[in-house]
C-alpha positions, -999 to +999 in steps of 0.1 A: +172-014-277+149-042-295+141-076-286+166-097-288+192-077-306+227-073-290+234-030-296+264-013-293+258+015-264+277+045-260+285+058-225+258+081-224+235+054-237+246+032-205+244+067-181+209+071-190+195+033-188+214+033-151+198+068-142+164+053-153+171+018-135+182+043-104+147+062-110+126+027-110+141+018-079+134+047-059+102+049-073+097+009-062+107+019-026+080+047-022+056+026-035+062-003-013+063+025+016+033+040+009+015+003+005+031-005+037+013+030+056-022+019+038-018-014+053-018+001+087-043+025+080-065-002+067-058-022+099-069+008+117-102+012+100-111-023+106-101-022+142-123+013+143-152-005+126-148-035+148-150-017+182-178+005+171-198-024+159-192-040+192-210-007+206-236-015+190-246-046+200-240-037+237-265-008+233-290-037+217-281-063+244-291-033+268-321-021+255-332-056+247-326-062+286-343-032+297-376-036+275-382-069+293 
């Protein structure tokens, strides 16, 4: 199957191009599934990140408070 040029396609020539189109989509769905689940775990190391800087600068605030 070229460019632009109309082929005659036997019926295991249209079996296979819908097995792969079948193949492609599947393989589309776990992507988008597994992008999806990175998302959240990104979300989760930023909130992780977040709270721990927050630590942090409450133990700075602290000592700051408690050296003057």
């Amino acid at each position: 199957m070229q460019g632009d040029k109309i082929m005659e396609l036997t019926e295991n020539d249209i079996t296979t191009i819908l097995t792969r189109i079948d193949l492609l989509r599947k393989d589309s769905a776990m992507l988008s599934h597994r992008i999806d689940q990175d998302m959240m775990r990104r979300k989760s190391v930023q909130e992780e990140k977040k709270r721990l800087k927050g630590l942090l600068a409450q133990h700075a605030e602290l000592s700051a408070k408690a050296g003057n």
